[in-house]
C-alpha positions as CSV (number, residue, x, y, z in Angstrom):
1,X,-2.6,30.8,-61.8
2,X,1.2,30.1,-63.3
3,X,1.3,26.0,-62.1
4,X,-1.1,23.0,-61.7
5,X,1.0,20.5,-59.7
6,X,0.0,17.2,-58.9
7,X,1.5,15.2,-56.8
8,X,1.2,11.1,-55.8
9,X,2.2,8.0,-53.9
10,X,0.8,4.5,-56.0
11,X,1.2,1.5,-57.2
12,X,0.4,0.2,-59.8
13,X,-0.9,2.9,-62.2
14,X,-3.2,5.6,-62.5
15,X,-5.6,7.8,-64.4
16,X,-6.3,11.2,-63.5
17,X,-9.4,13.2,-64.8
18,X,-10.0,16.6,-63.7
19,X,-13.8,18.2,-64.1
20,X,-14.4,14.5,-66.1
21,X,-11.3,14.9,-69.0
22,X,-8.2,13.4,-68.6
23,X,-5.5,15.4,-66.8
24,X,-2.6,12.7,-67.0
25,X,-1.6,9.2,-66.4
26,X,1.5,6.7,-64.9
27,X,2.6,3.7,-65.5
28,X,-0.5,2.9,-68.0
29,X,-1.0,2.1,-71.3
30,X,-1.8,4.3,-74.5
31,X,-4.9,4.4,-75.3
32,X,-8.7,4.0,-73.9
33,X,-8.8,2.6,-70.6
34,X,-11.9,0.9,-69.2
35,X,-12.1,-0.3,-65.3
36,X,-10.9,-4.2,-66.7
37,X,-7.4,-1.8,-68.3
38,X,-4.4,-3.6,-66.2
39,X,-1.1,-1.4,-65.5
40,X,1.4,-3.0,-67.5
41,X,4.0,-3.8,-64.5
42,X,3.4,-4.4,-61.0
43,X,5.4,-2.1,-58.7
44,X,7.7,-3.6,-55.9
45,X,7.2,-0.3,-53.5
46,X,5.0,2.8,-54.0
47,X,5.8,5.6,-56.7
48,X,5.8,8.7,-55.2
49,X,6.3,11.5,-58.0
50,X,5.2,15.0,-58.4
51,X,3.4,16.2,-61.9
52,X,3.4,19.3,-63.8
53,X,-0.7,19.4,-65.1
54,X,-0.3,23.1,-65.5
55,X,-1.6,22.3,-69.9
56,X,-4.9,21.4,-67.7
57,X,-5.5,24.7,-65.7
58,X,-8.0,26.0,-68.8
59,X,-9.7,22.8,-66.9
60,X,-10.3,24.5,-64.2
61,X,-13.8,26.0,-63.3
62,X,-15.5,28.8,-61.2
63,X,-16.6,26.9,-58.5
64,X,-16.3,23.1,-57.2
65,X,-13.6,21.5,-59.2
66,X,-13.4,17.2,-59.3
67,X,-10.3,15.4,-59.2
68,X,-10.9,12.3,-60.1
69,X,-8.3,9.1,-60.1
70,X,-8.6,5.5,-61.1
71,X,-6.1,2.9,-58.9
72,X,-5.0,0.3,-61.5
73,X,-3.5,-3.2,-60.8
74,X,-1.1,-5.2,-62.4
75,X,-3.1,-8.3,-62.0
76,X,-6.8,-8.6,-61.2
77,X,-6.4,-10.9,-58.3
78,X,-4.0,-8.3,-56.5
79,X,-6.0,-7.4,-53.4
80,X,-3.8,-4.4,-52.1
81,X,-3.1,-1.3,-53.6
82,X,-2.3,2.1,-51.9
83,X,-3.0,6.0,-53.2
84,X,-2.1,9.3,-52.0
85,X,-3.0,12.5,-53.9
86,X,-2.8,16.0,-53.6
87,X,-3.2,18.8,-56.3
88,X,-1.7,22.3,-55.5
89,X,-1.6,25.5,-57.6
90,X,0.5,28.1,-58.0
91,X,-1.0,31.6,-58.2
92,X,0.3,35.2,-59.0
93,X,-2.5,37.2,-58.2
94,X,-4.1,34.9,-55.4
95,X,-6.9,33.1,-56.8
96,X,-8.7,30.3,-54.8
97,X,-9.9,27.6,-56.7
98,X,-13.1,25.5,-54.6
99,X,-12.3,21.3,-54.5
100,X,-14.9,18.9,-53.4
101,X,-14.0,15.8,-53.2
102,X,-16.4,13.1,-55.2
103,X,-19.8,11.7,-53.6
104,X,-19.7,14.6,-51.6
């Protein structure tokens, strides 16, 4: 595999964890982040950006791999918030790597 690419629509930030370590994160702050962690701005529309995570290939597993990403708000009383992800690789040989999504 040459490229780990992730790519997202949000608001307001986000954590991403692949296999359970962190693989990246937007619009957040440094530092530990618990579920109470608010995104430092509130977005007007949705983000929509594409991110190299190619550093966290060695991530990767034989097997079922977990993305994993936490949705944070700008204020705890906000009661919408939208997400759209999708990870893609880049191989050369083919390689296929096995996703499952979580609670599945």
């Amino acid at each position: 595999m040459t490229a780990l690419i992730g790519e997202a629509i949000y608001d307001d930030g986000f954590v991403a964890y692949l296999n359970g370590v962190e693989l990246g994160r937007a619009s957040m702050p440094a530092g530990p982040i618990t579920a109470a962690t608010l995104a430092p701005g509130s977005e007007t529309g949705n983000n929509d950006v594409t991110l190299d995570w190619t550093a966290g290939k060695g991530l990767l597993v034989a097997g079922p791999n977990v993305l994993a990403v936490e949705v944070h708000q700008a204020a705890p009383a906000r009661a919408t918030w939208s997400s759209i992800w999708r990870c893609r690789s880049r191989r050369s040989p083919p390689h296929r790597a096995a996703w499952r999504r979580a609670g599945r």
